[in-house]
N, C-alpha and C positions, 0 to 999 in steps of 0.2 A: 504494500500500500504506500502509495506516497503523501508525503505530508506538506502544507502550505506554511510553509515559517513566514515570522514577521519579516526578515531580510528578503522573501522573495515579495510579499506583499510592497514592502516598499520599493524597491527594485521596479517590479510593474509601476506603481503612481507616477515614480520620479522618470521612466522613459512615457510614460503620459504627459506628462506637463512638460516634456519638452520638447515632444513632439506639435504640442499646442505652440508651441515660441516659448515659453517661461524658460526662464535661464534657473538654474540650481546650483546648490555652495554647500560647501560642508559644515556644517555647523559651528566645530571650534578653531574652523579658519575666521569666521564671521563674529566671532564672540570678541566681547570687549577686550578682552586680552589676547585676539588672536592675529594669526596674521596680517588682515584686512577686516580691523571690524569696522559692523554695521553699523552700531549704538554705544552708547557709553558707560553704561552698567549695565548690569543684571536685574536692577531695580525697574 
């Protein structure tokens, strides 16, 4: 039996939304502390 992990689940969304045009980022690239953040805290 095969089984649907959250990794593939997401995996499908994120080649959806960019197939729509949306651009996607990795999160703790994006995070205030990361390499290109997005916002300035966590708050």
């Amino acid at each position: 039996m095969t089984y649907l992990t959250e990794n593939a689940v997401e995996q499908m969304a994120l080649e959806q939304l960019q197939a729509l045009g949306w651009q996607t980022a990795f999160g703790p690239d994006i995070a205030p502390d990361g390499a290109q953040p997005e916002w300035e805290s966590y708050a």
